[in-house]
C-alpha angles and dihedrals in degrees: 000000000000126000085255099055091044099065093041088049089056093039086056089042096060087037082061098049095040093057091238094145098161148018081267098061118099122235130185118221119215115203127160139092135156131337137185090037106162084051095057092045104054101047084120131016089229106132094216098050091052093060090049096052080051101052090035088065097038088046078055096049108039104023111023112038084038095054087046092052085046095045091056094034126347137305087244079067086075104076089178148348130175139104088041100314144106131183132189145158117222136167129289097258097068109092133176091290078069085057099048097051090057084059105051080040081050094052106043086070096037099028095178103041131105111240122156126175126180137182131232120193115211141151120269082235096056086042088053102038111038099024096157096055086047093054093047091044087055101047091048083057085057099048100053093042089057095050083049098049113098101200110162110140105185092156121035152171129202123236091211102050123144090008098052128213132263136269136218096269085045085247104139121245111216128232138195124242092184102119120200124196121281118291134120122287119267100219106048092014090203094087135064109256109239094167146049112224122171093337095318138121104227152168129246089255099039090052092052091047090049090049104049087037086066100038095042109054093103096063097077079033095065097041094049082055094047089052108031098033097228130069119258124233111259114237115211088190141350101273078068086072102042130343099204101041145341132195135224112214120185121195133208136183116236117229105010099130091056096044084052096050080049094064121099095182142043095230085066092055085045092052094039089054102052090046095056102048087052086048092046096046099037096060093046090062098031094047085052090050093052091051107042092239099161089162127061144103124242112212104174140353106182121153110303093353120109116191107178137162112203136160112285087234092055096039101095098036090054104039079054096049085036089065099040093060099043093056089047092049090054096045091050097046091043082045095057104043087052098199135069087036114194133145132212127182134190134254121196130210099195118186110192106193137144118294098249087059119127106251085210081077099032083060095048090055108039078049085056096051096042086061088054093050097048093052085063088047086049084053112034085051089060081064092046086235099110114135099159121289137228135211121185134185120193096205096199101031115134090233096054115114144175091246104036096158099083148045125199094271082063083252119131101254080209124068089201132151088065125185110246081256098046078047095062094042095067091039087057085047095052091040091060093040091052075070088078127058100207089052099090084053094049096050085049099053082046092046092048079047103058093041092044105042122108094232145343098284099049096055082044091053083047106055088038087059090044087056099047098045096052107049096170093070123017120189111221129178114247146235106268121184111240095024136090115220133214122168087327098309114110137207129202126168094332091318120121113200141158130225103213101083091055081042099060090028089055099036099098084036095063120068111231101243 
């Protein structure tokens, strides 16, 4: 059976159990999940905690809400779930209190957490037939449910307290009904303590964080060993997985909104989510194969996004072989199906920080960069030219300013955001000048050069002398993809710039090869 028929056999399934015989029959669609995630993972920078934010909301997502759909109608009513979001179609009797109680079921795991799911009655024949305006009718339903939604648990109980809940191999997690006198929590420190959990004094959602965060490490761990075929090294905080400096690096897919407008039928929604997810989870691993990574965290890996802690020696290497498989993976799977033909590449925000650094921060700043890496991906794919895109920011390093976007020539003293290419091609430079160990001195008298010098001619006076002094290594400026290079001063859509800043920034972060 192909992927297609798949997908129709199990449409015409839930048609069947739903009683939705004809383009006549009423139907009700479901649509709704988490939001606010980020917000919901990073209340503390306990490593730990993190994960278990992470495989609370999957466990949601993927276990919880899904048993609860098959429990009322049938597991073939859920055409797709993943990246927040779930979508079903159920019978016409089901109506908003439905909703509702998905999301009371939602929040007595979470707890803290925003969900909202509501509920839209058609006709199978309006589905069917004007698919696009549905779709639109029903997220402007969410929308609007999550701006009206008050959630603001300050105080909580858990509904699970002293038996515990499952997990996802129905094994149970363990909770404490031990209650302490009201404080703030000591984990997220924004919430009144209701528990105390391993000596601390916790909230309901902190203590269920905490909980499924020890119980579920092995879940990324397995998977890592499915995929990669070793086990990976488990990393009881981030100076595990490096002690200077780690990096966060967060993934998105280019183009998605426009491919899902595209789409005329929900089978192709079925069949496009299951295929990004694969594409998103298996470059993660299979980056991570190809580069020897053992030590890492995996914060989330929802849809198309990609949240992932690695070492800051490995970052760049792995956010660019991140992007290159994802985009194989896309083109193969897209190859081999031969209709309904659409790409999506991936564009990558990386922080590279100490290891002590809030993540809180790592992840504002690797979001900011990812927006500056996507508008290159927007524009590059007007050209037809976009091959996935990367933005970086060294947090400590002696060259980072406030206003890091201009020298004193008004040129940006940074060519990000780089294409994946461009990306590579200063890797590969760093890399041979590592071979040298003056190099780093001299980048740094050309870099103080360029940034001192009372105008343009006297720092290239400067860097020509440098050359021609020391013969035995001579710094030159190097080929870059997107950019046009003339004596080391590029040029890209109306934009001057100069390389040696992100040289120097960039130079402890890159292995020599």
């Amino acid at each position: 059976m192909s992927n297609d028929n798949k997908y129709k056999n199990q449409l015409e399934n839930c048609y069947k159990i739903i009683g939705a015989s004809d383009s006549s029959s009423k139907i009700v669609l479901l649509k709704g999940g988490s939001y606010k995630i980020k917000q919901y993972y990073l209340e503390d920078n306990v490593p730990r905690d993190i994960r278990g934010a992470s495989m609370n909301l999957a466990y949601v997502e993927e276990k919880v809400i899904p048993n609860c759909i098959e429990k009322h109608f049938s597991r073939d009513c859920i055409m797709y779930n993943g990246g927040g979001n779930i979508f079903c179609i159920l019978p016409e009797s089901v109506d908003e209190n439905f909703a509702m109680e998905l999301e009371n079921e939602a929040e007595k795991y979470l707890v803290s957490a925003n969900t909202a799911y509501v509920t839209l009655c058609i006709t199978r024949g309006e589905f069917e037939n004007d698919y696009k305006e549905v779709i639109r009718e029903l997220e402007r339903k969410l929308s609007s449910r999550k701006k009206l939604k008050i959630f603001n648990p300050i105080i909580s109980e858990s509904a699970f307290a002293p038996q515990g809940f499952m997990d996802w191999n129905d094994s149970t997690i363990k909770l404490s009904n031990e209650k302490c006198e009201p404080t703030s929590c000591q984990l997220c420190k924004s919430r009144i303590a209701s528990y105390i959990y391993e000596d601390k004094k916790v909230c309901a959602s902190c203590m269920h964080k905490a909980a499924v965060g020890k119980s579920s490490r092995k879940d990324y761990l397995e998977e890592y060993k499915k995929r990669v075929g070793k086990d990976a090294v488990v990393c009881d905080s981030f100076t595990d997985i490096d002690s200077d400096h780690i990096a966060v690096v967060y993934g998105d897919g280019n183009n998605m909104g426009q491919i899902i407008r595209n789409f005329k039928f929900i089978t192709d929604m079925m069949k496009f989510s299951d295929e990004v997810k694969e594409a998103a989870t298996g470059s993660v691993y299979d980056t991570m194969k190809f580069l020897g990574i053992d030590r890492f965290e995996v914060v989330g890996l929802g849809g198309d996004d990609i949240f992932v802690i690695v070492s800051g020696k490995v970052a760049l290497k792995f956010a660019t072989g991140l992007i290159k498989e994802y985009n194989n993976k896309f083109k193969k799977q897209n190859v081999a199906e031969n209709e309904n033909m659409y790409e999506s590449t991936m564009s990558v925000g990386v922080c590279i920080a100490k290891s002590n650094t809030p993540l809180r921060i790592m992840l504002e700043v690797a979001e900011d960069k990812l927006a500056e890496a996507k508008e290159l991906a927007k524009l590059n794919n007007t050209k037809g030219k976009d091959t996935g895109t990367i933005s970086y920011a060294v947090l400590d390093d002696p060259t980072e300013t406030t206003e890091s976007s201009e020298t004193l020539y008004h040129l940006k003293s940074t060519l990000a955001p780089y294409t994946t290419e461009g990306m590579d091609n200063l890797i590969e430079y760093i890399e041979k000048l590592k071979r040298n160990k003056n190099a780093k001195s001299a980048l740094r008298n050309i870099y103080d050069a360029y940034t001192n010098s009372d105008c343009l001619e006297e720092a290239y006076l400067f860097f020509n002398y440098r050359n021609a002094k020391d013969k035995k290594m001579k710094i030159y400026a190097p080929e870059i993809d997107g950019w046009e290079n003339k004596n080391g001063k590029y040029s890209r859509n109306g934009t001057e710039a100069f390389v040696w800043r992100d040289i120097l920034e960039l130079y402890n972060y890159v292995e020599e090869n």
